[in-house]
C-alpha positions in Angstrom: 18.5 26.1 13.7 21.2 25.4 11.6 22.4 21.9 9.8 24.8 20.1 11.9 24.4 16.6 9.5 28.0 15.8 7.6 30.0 13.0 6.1 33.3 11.2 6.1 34.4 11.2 2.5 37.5 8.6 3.5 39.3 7.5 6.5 40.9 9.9 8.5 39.9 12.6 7.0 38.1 15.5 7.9 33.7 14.8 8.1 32.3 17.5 5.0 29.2 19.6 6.0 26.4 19.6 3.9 26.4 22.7 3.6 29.8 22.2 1.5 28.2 20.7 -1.3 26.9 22.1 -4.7 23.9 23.8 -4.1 22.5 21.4 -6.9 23.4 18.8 -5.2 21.5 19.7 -1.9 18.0 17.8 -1.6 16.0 21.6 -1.0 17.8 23.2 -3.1 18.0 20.7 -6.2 14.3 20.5 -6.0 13.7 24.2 -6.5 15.8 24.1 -9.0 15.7 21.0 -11.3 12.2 20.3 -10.2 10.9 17.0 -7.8 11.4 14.9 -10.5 14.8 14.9 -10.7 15.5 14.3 -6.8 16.4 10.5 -6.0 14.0 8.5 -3.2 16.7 9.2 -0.7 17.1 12.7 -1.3 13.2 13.2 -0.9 13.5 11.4 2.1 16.0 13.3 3.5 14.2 16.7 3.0 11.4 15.2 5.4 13.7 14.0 8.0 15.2 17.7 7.2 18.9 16.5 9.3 21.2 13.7 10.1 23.7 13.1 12.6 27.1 14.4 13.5 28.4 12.0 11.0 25.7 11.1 8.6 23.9 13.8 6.7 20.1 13.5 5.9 21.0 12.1 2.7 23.4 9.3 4.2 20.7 8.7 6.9 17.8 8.0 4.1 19.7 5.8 1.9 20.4 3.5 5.0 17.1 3.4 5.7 16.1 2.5 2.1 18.8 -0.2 1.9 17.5 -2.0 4.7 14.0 -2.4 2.7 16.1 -3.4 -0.4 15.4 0.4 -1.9 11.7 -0.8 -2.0 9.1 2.1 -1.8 6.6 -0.4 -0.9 8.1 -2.0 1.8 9.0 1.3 3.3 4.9 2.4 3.1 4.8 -0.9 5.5 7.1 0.3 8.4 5.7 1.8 11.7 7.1 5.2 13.4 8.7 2.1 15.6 10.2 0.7 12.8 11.2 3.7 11.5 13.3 4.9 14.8 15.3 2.0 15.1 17.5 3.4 12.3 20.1 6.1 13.8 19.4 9.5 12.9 15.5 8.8 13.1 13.7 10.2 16.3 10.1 9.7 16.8 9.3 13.2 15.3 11.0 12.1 11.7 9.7 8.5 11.3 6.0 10.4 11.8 6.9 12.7 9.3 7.7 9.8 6.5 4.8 7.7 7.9 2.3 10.8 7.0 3.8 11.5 3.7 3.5 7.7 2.3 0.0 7.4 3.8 -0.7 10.7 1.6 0.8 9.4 -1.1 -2.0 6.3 -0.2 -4.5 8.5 0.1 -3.9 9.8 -3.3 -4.9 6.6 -4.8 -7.4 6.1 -3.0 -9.1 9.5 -4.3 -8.3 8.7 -7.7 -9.8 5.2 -7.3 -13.3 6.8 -6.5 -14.3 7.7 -9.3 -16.8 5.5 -10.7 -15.4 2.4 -12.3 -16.7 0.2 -14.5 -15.2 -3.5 -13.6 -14.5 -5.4 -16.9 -11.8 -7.8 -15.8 -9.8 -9.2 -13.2 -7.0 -6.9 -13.5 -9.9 -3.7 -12.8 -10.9 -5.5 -9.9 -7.1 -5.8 -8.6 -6.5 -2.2 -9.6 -9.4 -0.8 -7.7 -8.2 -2.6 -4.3 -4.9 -1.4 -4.5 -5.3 1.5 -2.0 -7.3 -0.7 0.4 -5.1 -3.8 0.4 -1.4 -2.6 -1.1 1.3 -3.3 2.1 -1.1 -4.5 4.9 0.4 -6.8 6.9 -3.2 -8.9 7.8 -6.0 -10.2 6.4 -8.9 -8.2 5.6 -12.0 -9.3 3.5 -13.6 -6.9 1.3 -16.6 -6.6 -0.8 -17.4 -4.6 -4.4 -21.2 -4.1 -5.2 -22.1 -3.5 -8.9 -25.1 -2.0 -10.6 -26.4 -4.1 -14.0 -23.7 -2.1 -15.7 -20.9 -3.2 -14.1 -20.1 -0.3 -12.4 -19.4 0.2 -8.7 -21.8 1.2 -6.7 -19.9 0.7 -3.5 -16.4 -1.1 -1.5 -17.4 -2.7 1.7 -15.1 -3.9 4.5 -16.3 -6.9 5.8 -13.8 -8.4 8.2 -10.3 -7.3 9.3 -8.4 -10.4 10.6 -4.8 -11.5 12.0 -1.5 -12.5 9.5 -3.1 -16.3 8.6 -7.0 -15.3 7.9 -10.2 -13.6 8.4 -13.6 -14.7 9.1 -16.2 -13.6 6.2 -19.9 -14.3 7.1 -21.9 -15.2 3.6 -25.3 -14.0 6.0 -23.6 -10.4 5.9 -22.2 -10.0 2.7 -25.9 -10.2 1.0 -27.4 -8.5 3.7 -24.9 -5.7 2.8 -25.8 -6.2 -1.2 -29.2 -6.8 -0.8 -29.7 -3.3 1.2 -27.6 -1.9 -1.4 -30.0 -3.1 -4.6 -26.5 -4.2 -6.0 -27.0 -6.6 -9.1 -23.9 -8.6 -8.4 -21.1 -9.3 -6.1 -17.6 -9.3 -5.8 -15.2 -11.1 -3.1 -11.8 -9.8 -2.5 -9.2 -10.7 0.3 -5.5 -10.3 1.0 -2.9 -12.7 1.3 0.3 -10.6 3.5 2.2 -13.7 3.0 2.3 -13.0 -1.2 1.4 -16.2 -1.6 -1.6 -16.4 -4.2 -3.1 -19.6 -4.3 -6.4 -20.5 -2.6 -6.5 -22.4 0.3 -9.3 -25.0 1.1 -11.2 -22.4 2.8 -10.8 -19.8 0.2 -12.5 -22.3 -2.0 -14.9 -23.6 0.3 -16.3 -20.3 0.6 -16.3 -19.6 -2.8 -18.5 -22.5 -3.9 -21.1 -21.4 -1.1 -21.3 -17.8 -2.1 -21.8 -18.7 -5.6 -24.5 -20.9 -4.7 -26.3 -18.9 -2.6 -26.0 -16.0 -5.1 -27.5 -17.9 -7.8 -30.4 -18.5 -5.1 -30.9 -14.5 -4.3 -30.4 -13.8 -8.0 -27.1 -12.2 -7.3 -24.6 -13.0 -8.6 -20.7 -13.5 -7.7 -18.6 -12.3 -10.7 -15.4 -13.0 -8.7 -13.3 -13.6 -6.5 -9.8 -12.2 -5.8 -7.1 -13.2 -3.5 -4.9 -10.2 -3.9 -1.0 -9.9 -3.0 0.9 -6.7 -3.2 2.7 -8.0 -6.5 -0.1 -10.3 -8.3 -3.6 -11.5 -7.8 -5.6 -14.9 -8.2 -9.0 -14.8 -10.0 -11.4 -17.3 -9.6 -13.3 -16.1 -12.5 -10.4 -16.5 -14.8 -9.3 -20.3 -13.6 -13.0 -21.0 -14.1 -14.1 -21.8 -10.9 -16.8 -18.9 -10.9 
């Protein structure tokens, strides 16, 4: 089917067809030809929403979209498909296809994140949760299992909760390690609100995992309240 998307240049004039423009300038064909790095978010975008409207083109449609979010990738990765089709020009069958290529692009990370890591700081720790926790709108509370080396032996989602918390039982969490043979633990959780200091519970918690590691003879190394743009580490303000 052919393109129907174009776009006013000025008032009262005439809308211009996409098909108008410099061949360099149109999303497909730029990419074939400069390569994907030289395409803008929005012109990516529009080549997997593929049209527009009568008076939009993809293009146009895409960078409305991204202006809404503030041109932030990030915050686009955290809309819906109904999100997504609030925005004229996106149908149900377009906001899936952006949905699928971000959580790719999750996925991605994710694969690359495998690998086995060796956890020497906070900032490894906070690296290696990015695919898991980066844009989640709740709570969830995850644990990392370590061998004597330091290196992970295994991630471990222990509770998936609402916007203001999660439940983490202390009971399961060494049960988990323990049936692992891990030699030390790691706490992390999300906070969707950005906000990273620790709440009374957070440090409640903390305080009783660390004593009843030093019990089991295992250890908790951290623990990591993680936002999409910074963490806090209770190993680094010295409260582990």
């Amino acid at each position: 089917m052919e393109e129907t998307e174009s776009i006013f240049i000025a008032p009262y004039q005439q809308p211009l067809n996409i098909k108008t423009w410099a061949e360099e300038d149109r999303p497909r064909e730029k990419l074939l030809m400069k390569g994907k790095a030289a395409l803008s978010d929005a012109e990516l975008i529009a080549i997997l929403i593929g049209s527009g409207t009568p008076k939009l083109t993809a293009v146009d449609v895409a960078k409305l979209i991204l202006s809404a979010i503030g041109n932030d990738l990030n915050e686009l990765a955290k809309l819906t498909v109904k999100d997504l089709t609030k925005h004229k020009g996106i149908g149900e069958a377009k906001a899936i296809a952006i949905v699928s290529a971000l959580e790719l692009g999750r996925r991605r990370k994710e694969t690359a994140a495998a690998a086995k890591t060796r956890i020497t700081c906070s900032t490894d720790i906070y690296n290696y949760m990015k695919p898991q926790l980066l844009d989640l709108p709740h709570e969830e509370f995850w644990i990392i299992l370590l061998n004597r080396a330091n290196v992970v032996m295994k991630k471990e989602s222990i509770s998936s909760g609402g916007v203001a918390g999660t439940v983490a039982d202390p009971k399961m969490i060494f049960k988990k390690a323990i049936e692992q043979l891990a030699s030390s633990i790691i706490l992390v959780h999300n906070h969707p609100s950005g906000n990273i200091k620790p709440s009374t519970a957070d440090i409640s918690l903390t305080k009783k995992m660390k004593e009843a590691g030093q019990f089991l003879d295992l250890p908790v190394l951290d623990h990591i309240i993680f936002t999409d743009n910074d963490y806090y580490s209770f190993a680094d303000e010295g409260i582990l």
